[in-house]
C-alpha positions in Angstrom: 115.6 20.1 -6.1 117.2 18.4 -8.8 116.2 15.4 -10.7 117.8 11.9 -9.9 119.4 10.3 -12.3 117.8 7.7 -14.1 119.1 4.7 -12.5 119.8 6.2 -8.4 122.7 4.1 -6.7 121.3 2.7 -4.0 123.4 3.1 -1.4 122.7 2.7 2.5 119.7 0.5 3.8 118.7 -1.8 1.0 119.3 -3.0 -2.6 115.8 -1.6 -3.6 116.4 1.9 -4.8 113.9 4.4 -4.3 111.6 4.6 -7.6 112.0 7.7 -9.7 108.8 7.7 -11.4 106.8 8.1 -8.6 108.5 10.7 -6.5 107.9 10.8 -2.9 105.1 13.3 -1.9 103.5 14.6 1.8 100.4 12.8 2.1 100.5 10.1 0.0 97.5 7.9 1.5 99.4 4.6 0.2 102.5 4.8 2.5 101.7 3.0 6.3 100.7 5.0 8.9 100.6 5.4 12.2 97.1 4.7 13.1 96.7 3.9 16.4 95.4 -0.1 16.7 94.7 -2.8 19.3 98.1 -2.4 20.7 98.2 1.4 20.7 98.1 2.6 24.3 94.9 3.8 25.3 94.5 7.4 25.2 95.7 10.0 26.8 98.6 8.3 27.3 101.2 11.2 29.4 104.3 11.9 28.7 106.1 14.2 31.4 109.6 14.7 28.9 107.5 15.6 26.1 105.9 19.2 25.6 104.0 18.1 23.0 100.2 17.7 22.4 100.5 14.3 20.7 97.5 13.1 21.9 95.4 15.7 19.9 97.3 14.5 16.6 97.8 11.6 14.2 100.8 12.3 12.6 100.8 10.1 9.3 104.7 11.1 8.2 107.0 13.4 7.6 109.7 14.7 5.4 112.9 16.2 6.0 115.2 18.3 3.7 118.1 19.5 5.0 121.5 21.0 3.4 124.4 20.3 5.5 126.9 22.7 5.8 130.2 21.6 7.4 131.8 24.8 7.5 129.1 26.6 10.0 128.5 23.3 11.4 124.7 23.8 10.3 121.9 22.3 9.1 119.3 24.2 7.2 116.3 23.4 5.5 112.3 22.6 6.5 110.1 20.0 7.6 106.9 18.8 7.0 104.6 16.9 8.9 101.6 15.3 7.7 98.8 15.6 10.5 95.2 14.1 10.8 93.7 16.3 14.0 91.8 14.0 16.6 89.8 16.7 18.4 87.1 19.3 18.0 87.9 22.8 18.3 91.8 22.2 18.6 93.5 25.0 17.1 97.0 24.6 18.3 99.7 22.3 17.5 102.3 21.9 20.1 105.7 20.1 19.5 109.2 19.5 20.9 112.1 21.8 20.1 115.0 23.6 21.4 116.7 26.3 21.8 119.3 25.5 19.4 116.6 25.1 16.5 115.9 28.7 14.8 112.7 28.8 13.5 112.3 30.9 10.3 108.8 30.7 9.1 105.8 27.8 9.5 103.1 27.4 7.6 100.0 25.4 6.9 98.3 23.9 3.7 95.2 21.6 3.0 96.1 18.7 0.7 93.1 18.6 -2.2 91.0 21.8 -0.8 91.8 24.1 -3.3 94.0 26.3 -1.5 96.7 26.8 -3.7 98.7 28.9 -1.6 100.0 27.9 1.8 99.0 30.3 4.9 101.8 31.3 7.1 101.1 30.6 10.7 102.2 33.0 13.7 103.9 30.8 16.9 105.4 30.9 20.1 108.6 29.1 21.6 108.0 28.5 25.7 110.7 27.0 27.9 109.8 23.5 29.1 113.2 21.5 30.2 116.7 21.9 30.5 116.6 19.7 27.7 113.9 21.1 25.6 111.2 23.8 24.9 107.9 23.6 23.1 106.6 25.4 19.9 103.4 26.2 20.2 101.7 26.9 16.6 98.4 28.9 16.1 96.5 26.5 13.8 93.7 28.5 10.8 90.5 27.0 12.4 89.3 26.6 9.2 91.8 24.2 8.1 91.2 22.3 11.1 88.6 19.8 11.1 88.9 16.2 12.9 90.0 13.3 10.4 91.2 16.0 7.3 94.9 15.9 6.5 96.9 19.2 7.1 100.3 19.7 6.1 102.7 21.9 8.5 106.0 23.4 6.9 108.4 24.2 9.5 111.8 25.8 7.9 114.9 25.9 10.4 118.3 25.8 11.3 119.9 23.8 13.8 122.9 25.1 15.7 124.7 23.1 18.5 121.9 21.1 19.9 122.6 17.8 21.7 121.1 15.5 18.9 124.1 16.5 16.4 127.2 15.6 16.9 129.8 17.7 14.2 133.1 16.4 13.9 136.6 18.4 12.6 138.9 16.0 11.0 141.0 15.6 13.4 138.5 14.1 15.8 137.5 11.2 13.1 139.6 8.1 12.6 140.9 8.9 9.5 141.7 12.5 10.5 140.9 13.4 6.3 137.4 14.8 6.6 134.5 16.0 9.1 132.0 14.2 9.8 128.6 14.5 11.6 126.2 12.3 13.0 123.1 12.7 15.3 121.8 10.5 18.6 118.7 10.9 19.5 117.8 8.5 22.3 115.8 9.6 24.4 114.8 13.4 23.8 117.3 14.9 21.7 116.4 14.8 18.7 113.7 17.6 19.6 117.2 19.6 19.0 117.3 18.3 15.2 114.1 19.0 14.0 111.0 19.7 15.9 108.9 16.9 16.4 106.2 14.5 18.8 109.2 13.2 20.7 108.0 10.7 22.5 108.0 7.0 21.8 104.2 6.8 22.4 104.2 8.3 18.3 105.5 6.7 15.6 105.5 7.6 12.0 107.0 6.8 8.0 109.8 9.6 6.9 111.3 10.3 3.8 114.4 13.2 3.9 116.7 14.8 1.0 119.7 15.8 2.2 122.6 17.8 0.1 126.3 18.0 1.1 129.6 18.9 -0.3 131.0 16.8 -2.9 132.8 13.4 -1.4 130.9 13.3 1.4 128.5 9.8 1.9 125.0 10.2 3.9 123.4 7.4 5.7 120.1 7.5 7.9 118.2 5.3 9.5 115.9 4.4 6.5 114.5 1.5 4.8 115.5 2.7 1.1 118.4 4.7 -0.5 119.2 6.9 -3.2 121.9 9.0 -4.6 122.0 11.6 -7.2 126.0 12.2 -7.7 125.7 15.1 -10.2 123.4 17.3 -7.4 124.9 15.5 -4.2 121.4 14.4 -3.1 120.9 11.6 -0.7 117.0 10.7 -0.7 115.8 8.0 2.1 112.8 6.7 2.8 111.5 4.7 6.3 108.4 2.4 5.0 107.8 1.6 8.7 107.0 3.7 11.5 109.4 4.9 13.7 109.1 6.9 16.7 111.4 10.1 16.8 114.5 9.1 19.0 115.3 6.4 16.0 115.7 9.2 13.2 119.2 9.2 12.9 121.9 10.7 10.2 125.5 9.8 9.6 127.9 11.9 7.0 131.3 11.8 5.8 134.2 9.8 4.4 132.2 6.5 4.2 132.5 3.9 2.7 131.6 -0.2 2.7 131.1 -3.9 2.1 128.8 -6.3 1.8 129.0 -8.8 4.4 126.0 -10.4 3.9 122.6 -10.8 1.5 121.3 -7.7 3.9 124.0 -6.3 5.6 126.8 -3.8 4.8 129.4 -2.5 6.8 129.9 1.3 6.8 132.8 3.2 8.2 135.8 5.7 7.6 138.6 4.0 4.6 140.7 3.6 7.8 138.7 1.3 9.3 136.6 -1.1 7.3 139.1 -4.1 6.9 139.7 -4.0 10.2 135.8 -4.2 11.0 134.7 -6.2 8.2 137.4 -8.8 9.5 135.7 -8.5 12.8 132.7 -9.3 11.8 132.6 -11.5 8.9 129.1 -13.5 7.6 128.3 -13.2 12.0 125.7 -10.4 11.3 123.6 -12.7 8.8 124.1 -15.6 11.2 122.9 -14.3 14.2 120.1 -12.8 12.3 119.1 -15.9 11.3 119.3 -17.2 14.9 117.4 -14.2 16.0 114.3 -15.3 13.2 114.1 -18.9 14.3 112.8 -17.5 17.4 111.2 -14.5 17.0 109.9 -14.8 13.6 110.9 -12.5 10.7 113.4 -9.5 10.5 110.5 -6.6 9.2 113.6 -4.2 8.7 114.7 -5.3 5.4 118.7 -4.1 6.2 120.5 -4.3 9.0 123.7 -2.6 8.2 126.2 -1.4 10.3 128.4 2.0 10.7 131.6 1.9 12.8 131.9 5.8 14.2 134.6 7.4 15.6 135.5 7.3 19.3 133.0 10.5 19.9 130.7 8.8 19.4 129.1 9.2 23.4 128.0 5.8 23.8 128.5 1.6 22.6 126.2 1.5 19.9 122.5 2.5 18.9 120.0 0.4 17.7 118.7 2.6 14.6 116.8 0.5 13.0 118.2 -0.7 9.3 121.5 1.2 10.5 123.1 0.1 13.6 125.5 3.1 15.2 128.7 1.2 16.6 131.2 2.7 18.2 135.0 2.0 16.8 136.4 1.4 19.9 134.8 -1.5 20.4 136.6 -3.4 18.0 139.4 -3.8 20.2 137.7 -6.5 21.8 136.1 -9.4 20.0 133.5 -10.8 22.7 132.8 -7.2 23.4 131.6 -6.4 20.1 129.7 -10.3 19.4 127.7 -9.3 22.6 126.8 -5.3 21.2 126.3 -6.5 17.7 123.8 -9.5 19.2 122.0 -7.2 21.3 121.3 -4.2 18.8 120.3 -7.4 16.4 118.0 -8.5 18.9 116.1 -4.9 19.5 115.4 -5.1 16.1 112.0 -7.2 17.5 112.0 -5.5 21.0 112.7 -1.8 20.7 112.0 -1.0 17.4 109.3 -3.1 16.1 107.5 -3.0 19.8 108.3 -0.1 21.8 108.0 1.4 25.1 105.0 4.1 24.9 106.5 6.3 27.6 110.5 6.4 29.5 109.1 5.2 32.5 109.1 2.2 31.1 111.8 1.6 29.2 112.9 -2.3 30.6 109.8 -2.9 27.8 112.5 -2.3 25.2 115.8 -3.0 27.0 114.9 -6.1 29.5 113.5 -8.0 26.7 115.5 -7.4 24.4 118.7 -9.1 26.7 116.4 -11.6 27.1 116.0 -12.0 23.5 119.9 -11.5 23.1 120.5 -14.2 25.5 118.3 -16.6 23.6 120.0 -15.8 20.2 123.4 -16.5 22.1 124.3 -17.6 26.2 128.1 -16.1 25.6 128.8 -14.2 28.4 125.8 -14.8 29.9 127.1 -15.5 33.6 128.9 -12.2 34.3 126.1 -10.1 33.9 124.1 -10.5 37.0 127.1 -10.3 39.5 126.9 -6.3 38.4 123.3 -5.6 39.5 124.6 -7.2 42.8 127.0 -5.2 43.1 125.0 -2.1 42.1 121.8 -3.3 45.2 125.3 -3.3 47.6 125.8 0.3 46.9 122.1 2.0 46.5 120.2 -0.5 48.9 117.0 -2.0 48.0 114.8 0.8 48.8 116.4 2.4 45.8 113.7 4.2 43.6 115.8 3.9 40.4 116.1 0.1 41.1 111.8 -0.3 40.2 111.0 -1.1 36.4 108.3 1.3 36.6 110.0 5.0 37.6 107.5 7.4 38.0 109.7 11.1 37.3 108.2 14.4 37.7 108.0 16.8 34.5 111.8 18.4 33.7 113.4 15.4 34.4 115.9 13.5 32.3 114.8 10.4 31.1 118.6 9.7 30.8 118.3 9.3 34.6 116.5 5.9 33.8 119.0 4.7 31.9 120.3 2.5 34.5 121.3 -1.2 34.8 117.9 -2.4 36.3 116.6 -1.4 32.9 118.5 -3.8 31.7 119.3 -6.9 33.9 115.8 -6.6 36.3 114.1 -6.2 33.1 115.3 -9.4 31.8 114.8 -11.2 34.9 111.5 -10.7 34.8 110.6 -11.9 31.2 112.7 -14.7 32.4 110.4 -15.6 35.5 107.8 -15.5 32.9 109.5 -18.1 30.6 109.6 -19.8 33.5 106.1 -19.6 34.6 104.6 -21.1 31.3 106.8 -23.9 32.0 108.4 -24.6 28.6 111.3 -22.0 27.0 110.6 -22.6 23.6 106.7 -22.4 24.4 107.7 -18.9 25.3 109.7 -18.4 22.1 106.5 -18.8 20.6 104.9 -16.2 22.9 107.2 -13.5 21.9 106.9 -14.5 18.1 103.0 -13.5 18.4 103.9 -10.9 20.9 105.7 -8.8 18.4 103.2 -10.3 15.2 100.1 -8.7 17.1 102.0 -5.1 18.3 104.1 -4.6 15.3 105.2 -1.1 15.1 103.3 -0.4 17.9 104.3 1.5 21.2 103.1 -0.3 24.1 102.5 -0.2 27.9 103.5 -2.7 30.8 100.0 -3.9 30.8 99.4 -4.4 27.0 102.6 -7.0 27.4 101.1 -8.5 30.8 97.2 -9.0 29.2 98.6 -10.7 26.6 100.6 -12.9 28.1 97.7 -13.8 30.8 95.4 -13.9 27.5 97.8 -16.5 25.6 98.7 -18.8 28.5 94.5 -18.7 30.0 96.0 -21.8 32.9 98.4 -19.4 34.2 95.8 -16.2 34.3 93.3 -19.3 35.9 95.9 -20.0 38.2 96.5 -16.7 39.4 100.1 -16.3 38.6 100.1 -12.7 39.0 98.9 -11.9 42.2 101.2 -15.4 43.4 102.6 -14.1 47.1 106.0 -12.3 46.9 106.4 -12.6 43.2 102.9 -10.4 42.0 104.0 -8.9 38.6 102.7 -5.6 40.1 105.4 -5.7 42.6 107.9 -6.7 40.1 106.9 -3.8 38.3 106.5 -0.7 41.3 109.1 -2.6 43.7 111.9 -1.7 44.5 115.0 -4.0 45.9 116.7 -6.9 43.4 114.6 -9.2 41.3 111.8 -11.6 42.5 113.1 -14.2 40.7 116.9 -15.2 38.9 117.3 -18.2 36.4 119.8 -20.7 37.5 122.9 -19.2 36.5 125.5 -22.7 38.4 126.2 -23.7 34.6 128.6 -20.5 34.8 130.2 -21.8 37.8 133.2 -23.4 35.8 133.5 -19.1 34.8 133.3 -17.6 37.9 135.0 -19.5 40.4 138.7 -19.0 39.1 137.7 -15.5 39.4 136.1 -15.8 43.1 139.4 -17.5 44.0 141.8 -15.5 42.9 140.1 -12.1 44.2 140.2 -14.1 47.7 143.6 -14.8 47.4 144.8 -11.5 46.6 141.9 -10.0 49.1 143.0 -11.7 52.0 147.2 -12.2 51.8 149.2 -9.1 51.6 151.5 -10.9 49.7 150.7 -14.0 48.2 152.7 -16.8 47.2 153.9 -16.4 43.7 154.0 -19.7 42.7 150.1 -20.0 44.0 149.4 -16.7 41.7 150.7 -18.1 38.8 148.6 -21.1 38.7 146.0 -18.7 37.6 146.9 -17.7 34.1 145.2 -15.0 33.2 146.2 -14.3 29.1 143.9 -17.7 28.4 141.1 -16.2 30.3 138.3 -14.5 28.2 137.6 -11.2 28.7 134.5 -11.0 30.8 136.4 -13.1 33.1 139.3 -9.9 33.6 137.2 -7.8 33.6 134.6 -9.3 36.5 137.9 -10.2 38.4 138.8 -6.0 38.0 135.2 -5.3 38.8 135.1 -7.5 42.4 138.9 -5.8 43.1 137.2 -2.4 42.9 134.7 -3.1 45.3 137.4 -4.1 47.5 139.6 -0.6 47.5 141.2 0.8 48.7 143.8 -1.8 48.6 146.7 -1.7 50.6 150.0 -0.3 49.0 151.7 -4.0 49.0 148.7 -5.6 47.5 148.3 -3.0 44.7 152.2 -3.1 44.1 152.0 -6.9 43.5 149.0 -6.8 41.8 151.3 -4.3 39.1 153.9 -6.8 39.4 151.8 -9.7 38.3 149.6 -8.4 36.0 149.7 -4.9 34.6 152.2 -5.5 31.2 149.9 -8.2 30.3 146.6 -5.3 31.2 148.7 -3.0 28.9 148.3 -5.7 25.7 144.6 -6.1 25.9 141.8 -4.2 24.8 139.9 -0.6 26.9 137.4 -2.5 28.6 140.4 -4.2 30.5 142.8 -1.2 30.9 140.0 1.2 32.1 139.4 -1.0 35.2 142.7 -1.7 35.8 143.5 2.0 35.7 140.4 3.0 38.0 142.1 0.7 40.6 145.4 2.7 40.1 143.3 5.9 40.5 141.7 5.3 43.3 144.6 3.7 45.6 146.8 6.6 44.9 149.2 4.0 43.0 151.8 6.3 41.6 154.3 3.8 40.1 151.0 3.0 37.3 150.2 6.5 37.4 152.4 7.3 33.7 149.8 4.0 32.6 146.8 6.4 32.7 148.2 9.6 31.0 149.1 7.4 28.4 145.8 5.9 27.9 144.0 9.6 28.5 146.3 10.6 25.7 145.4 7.4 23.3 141.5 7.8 24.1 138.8 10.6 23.4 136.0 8.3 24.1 133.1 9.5 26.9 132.9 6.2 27.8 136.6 5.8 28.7 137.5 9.1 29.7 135.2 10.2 31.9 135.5 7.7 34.7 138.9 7.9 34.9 138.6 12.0 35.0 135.8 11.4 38.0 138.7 9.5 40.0 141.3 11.7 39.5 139.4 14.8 40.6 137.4 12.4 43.5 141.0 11.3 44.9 144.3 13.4 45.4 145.4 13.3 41.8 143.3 16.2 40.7 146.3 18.0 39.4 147.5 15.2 37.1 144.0 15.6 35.7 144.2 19.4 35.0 147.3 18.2 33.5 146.3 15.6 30.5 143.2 17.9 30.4 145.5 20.9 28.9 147.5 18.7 26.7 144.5 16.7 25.2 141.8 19.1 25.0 142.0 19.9 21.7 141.6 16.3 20.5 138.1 16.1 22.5 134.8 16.9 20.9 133.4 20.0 22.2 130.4 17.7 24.3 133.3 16.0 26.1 135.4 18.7 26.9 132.5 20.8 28.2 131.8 17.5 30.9 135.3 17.2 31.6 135.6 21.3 32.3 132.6 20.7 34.4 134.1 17.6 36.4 137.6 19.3 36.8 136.3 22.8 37.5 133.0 22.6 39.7 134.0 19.4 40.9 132.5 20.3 44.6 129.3 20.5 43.3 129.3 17.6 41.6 131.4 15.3 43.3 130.3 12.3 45.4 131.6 9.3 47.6 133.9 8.1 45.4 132.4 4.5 45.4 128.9 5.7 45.3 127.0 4.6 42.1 125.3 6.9 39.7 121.9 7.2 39.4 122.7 7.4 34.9 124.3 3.7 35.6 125.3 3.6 32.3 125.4 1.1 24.8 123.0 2.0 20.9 122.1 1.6 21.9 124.7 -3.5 24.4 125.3 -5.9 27.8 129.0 -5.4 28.0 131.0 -5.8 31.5 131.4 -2.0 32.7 133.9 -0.4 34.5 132.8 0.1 38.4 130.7 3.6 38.7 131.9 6.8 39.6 130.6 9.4 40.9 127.4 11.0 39.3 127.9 13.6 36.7 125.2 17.0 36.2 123.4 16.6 33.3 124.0 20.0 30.8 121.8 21.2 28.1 124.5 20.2 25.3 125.1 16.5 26.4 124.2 13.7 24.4 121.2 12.0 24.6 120.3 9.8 27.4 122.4 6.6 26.7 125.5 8.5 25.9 125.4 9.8 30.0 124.5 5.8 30.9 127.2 4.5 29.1 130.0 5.7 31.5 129.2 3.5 34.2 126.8 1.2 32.2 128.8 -0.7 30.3 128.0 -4.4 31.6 124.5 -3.4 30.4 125.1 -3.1 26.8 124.3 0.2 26.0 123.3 0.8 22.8 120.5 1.8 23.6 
C-alpha cells in the first residue's frame, strides 16, 4: 500500500485524522478490546443465527482492506482478525460467511513467536441458513494455546451478497455515478466479510479501502483519512462494535458541516436540500440526548442521505447515520428518524442486545430514550400496536419481547413493532415504578456508564435495576401480580402497563371524529366535512386518520368516491408517507377513478418501503394486471434486490399471498418510529434480500425503523 500523505484530509467521522507516524498494525495491545467484563453475558451465551464458535474466541480486532471495483461490482481484498483462543485443545475456528463470499486462501501467524512466515491453513465451507454458511478453519495446534494472540488472514471476494448493495447511475439521485453501500443489520454482513456475527461479540476495526478516482468512502468509523494521490480511504473504529454495525458507503459524496461534530454527507444533488432540513437540529438534540443520558462516547455523529434503494428508513451506524432520501419529503418524519437513530447512540450501540431474541434491549429503549429527548409525535404511536393485537390476537408468539426461534430462522422475522412499542412500554412501567422520571434518567445514565460497549441480556438490565432501586427489589416489584417482569418478558398479548397518553387527546380526537363521520354516513354533509381542515393538520395526524380508514375497508364505492372528492388533490401535494396510505385504500377498494394516482407514484418511487405494499395489494386484489403493467415499464429503474421481491410477489404470488388485511409477521427504519402504512401481506424471505430491517420496514414504518 501506498504512503499517506503527510498531512491526510480527514474526511468522514471526525476532525482528528488518523496519525501517520504510527501506522495502524494487527495486534497492537494499546487499542481497546473486547474483553468480556461485568456486563458481558455469561458464557456460553447461544446464538441460533450464528454458525460461529464465538464462545471459544476473543476476538481483539480486525482489519479490512478491500479494493472496490464498480465495474464487476466486486470487492476484493483480505481480512484479518486478531484472536486470543479461550479453550484448551480448540483447534478450529468457525465463522459466518456466505455463499457469495469466495474464499481464496487463509492463513495463520503468531505475533512475536518468531515465525516469520505465515502458515496457510486448509478449511471447509458447510451450509447453515438460507441466509448464511459457516467456514470452518483447521487451526496449527501449535499456534494455539489459550490467552496467545493469533492472527487469521482471510483473502476474498464478495459477489452479490445481501450485505452490499451496488448501485448503476441511474439508480442514485444524481444519476452521474454508481454508488455502493452495505446493511448489515442483522446477519448480513456475514456476506461482506466473514466474521463472529452476532451481537453477543464486539470488537475495534481499522479498513483501507481503494476506489476509482472521484469516488468518496465513508464507514462507520471513529477516525478518517484520505490519500488523494493512491485513492486510499483508511478508517479506524476506537470502540467496539459488533458486526451488523460495520458499514461502508461510496460514491459521489460530498458535505457540510452542520455542527461542531456533525456533517451531512450525500449525492451534489441533494445536500442543500438536506442540510436545509436539518440545520444546527442534529447538535441540538444531541445535546438534549446528553443531559439525560450522559455523554455522546461516539465522537461524530454524521449523517449520509442515500438514495431511495436504500431498503429501509435509516440505520443507526454508529459515528455515520444511514438515512434514506426519501424521507426528506416530510419534515416531522425525518425530526422523529433523526431523534431516534440519535438516541441508539446510548441504547443500541453503546449497550447492545447479546442475542436477536432480544432485540426490544436495543429498540424499546431506545424509543423510550427518543421520547424523552423529544414527545413530538408521541401520541400516534401506540394506536398502531392496537391495531396490530386486533389482527394477530394476543396469543401471538411474535407479540412476547423475548422470541425464542429455532436455528435457520431469520432474525428479520423479529423485527416487528412489539420490538419497538411493547419494548418501550415496559422501560416506561419501570420509570414508573421508581416513582420519579428524572430519577430514572439517572438510572439509565449509570445503566449505560457501567455496560459501555457491552452486549447484554434481559437479566443483566433487570439485576441492575433491582440492584440500584434496593426498595423496589424489597418490595417485590417483579414478581407484583399481573405485571411480573417475567411475564412482560415471555408473555404474549399487549403490554402490562401504558403511560397516560390523554395529553394527546387534543391530537387524536379530530381524527376519531372525522373517521366516524365518514365511517358511518354514506354521504356526509359537505359543509360538516369541511369543518375539518385537513392541510393545517400535521402529518401523523393524516396519516393515523388513513391508517384507522384502512382498518375499516373495504369501503363502499360512494364513501371512497367522496373521500377522492374531498381529499385526494390535497393527498397528491404532500409527502410518501401520506400518498402511500391513501393509495393502499384506492388499491384495496377496487377504486378505479384514483387508480392513474398509483401508476404515477410507482413510476416516481423505487423505494422498498413504498413500493412493495402497494405491489402486495395489487396482486392481493383484482388489479394484478395493472401491476404486471408498471412492473414492465419501471423495472429497469429498480435495484436488482427490489425487482427480484417484486418478480416474486407478481409471479408466485399464490404461494405467498395472504388475507389481504392480515399483518406480517416482519412488521416492519436504521435503523425510526414513523407512522407506517397498514401491513400487507407477508412476503418470503430470499437469500439476496437485505438485511433484517430492510424486510420490517414495509409494514413497520410507525416503528421507526432504522434499525
Amino acid at each position: 500500500m501506498a504512503e499517506l500523505q503527510q498531512t491526510p484530509t480527514p474526511l468522514c467521522c471526525c476532525r482528528k485524522s488518523l496519525p501517520v507516524t504510527r501506522p495502524w498494525c494487527v495486534g497492537d495491545s494499546t487499542r481497546p478490546s473486547a474483553v468480556p467484563g461485568p456486563g458481558s453475558p455469561q458464557c456460553p451465551l447461544v446464538d441460533v443465527a450464528s454458525a460461529s464458535n464465538f464462545s471459544c474466541f476473543q476476538l481483539q480486532h480486525f482489519h479490512l482492506d478491500l479494493r472496490l471495483n464498480f465495474a464487476v461490482k466486486e470487492m476484493s481484498g483480505w481480512l484479518v482478525l486478531d484472536l486470543i483462543p479461550i479453550q484448551m485443545g480448540n483447534h478450529i475456528l468457525v465463522l459466518d460467511s456466505h455463499p457469495s463470499l469466495l474464499i481464496h486462501s487463509i492463513d495463520c501467524k503468531v505475533p512475536r513467536s518468531g515465525q516469520e512466515e505465515p502458515v496457510s491453513l486448509t478449511y471447509r465451507i458447510d451450509p447453515f441458513t438460507d441466509y448464511g454458511s459457516s467456514l470452518n478453519i483447521s487451526l496449527p495446534a501449535a499456534a494455539v494455546k489459550p490467552g496467545r494472540l493469533i492472527e487469521i488472514t482471510i483473502r476474498y471476494t464478495t459477489t452479490d451478497g445481501p450485505a452490499i448493495w451496488w448501485l448503476d447511475s441511474e439508480l442514485t439521485c444524481g444519476q452521474s455515478r454508481p454508488l455502493v453501500f452495505t446493511q448489515g443489520h442483522s446477519v448480513c454482513n456475514r456476506s461482506f466479510f466473514p466474521c463472529f456475527d452476532t451481537p453477543a461479540v464486539k470488537s475495534t476495526y481499522t479498513a483501507t479501502v481503494r476506489v476509482p478516482d472521484g469516488v468518496t468512502v465513508l464507514m462507520s468509523a471513529s477516525r478518517s483519512a484520505y490519500s488523494k494521490q493512491d485513492r486510499v480511504f483508511q478508517f479506524s473504529m476506537e470502540f467496539p462494535v459488533p458486526s451488523y454495525l460495520v458499514a461502508l458507503v461510496a460514491g459521489e459524496l460530498q458535505h457540510v458541516d452542520v455542527g461542531p461534530r456533525s456533517r451531512v454527507w450525500a449525492e451534489p444533488c441533494l445536500l442543500s436540500c438536506a442540510v436545509k432540513k436539518l440545520g444546527g437540529s442534529v447538535e441540538h438534540w444531541l445535546g438534549v440526548a446528553e443531559d439525560l443520558f450522559g455523554p455522546y462516547l461516539w465522537g461524530r455523529c454524521d449523517i449520509v442521505f442515500l438514495p431511495p434503494s436504500f431498503p429501509i428508513v435509516a440505520m443507526e451506524n454508529p459515528c455515520l447515520t444511514f438515512i434514506i432520501a426519501s424521507i426528506l419529503e416530510s419534515s416531522e418524519f425525518l425530526l422523529i428518524d433523526v431523534i431516534h437513530e440519535i438516541a441508539h447512540g446510548w441504547f443500541g450501540n453503546t449497550v447492545t442486545n447479546a442475542t436477536w431474541e432480544e432485540m426490544w434491549l436495543s429498540e424499546g429503549l431506545a424509543t423510550y430514550a427518543q421520547r424523552r429527548i423529544t414527545t413530538e409525535a408521541y401520541v400516534v404511536r401506540l394506536d398502531a400496536l392496537h391495531r396490530q393485537l386486533r389482527l394477530l390476537g394476543d396469543n401471538n408468539p411474535v407479540s412476547k419481547l423475548q422470541v425464542k426461534f429455532e436455528p435457520g430462522v431469520n432474525p428479520s422475522s423479529l423485527m416487528n413493532l412489539f420490538t419497538y412499542e411493547k419494548g418501550f412500554c415496559f422501560v416506561s412501567y419501570l420509570s414508573k415504578l421508581c416513582g420519579d422520571i428524572h430519577r430514572f434518567d439517572h438510572f439509565l445514565r449509570d445503566y449505560i456508564s457501567k455496560f459501555k460497549f457491552k452486549s447484554v441480556v434481559a437479566q443483566d438490565l433487570i439485576d441492575y435495576f433491582l440492584g440500584y432501586f434496593p426498595e423496589l427489589q424489597g418490595a417485590a416489584v417483579a414478581q407484583r401480580e399481573g405485571l411480573e417482569f417475567e411475564r412482560w418478558l415471555s408473555g404474549c398479548g399487549p403490554p402490562l402497563y401504558e403511560p397516560d397518553l390523554s395529553g394527546g387527546d387534543p391530537l387524536i380526537q379530530p381524527v376519531q371524529d372525522l373517521c366516524d363521520l365518514w365511517r358511518n354516513i354514506e354521504c356526509p354533509d359537505l359543509q360538516t366535512v369541511t369543518s375539518f381542515d385537513l392541510s393545517v393538520w400535521s402529518t401523523f395526524q393524516i396519516v393515523l386518520f388513513l391508517d384507522r380508514m384502512l382498518d375499516h375497508s373495504p369501503l363502499p364505492h360512494g364513501v371512497m368516491a367522496n373521500l377522492s372528492s374531498c381529499y385526494s388533490t390535497l393527498f397528491d401535494g404532500l409527502n410518501a408517507e401520506v400518498q402511500i396510505r391513501w393509495l393502499q385504500m384506492v388499491v384495496r377498494n377496487t377504486f378505479y377513478p384514483d387508480l392513474p394516482r398509483v401508476q404515477a407514484f410507482l413510476h416516481k418511487h423505487t423505494s422498498r418501503m413504498y413500493t412493495v405494499p402497494l405491489y402486495e395489494d395489487l396482486v392481493a386484489g383484482v388489479m394484478k394486471y395493472v401491476a404486471v403493467e408498471i412492473f414492465y415499464q419501471t423495472q429497469r429503474r429498480m435495484h436488482p434486490n427490489l425487482r427480484r421481491t417484486i418478480q416474486q410477489i407478481l409471479f408466485q404470488s399464490s404461494s405467498t399471498q395472504s388475507n389481504q388485511n392480515a399483518p406480517a409477521l416482519s412488521l416492519m427504519s436504521s435503523s425510526s418510529p414513523s407512522p407506517s402504512p397498514s401491513p400487507s401481506p407477508s412476503l418470503t424471505t430470499q437469500p439476496q434480500q437485505p438485511s433484517a430491517k430492510a424486510t420490517t420496514t414495509i409494514a413497520l414504518r410507525d416503528v421507526n425503523v432504522s434499525a
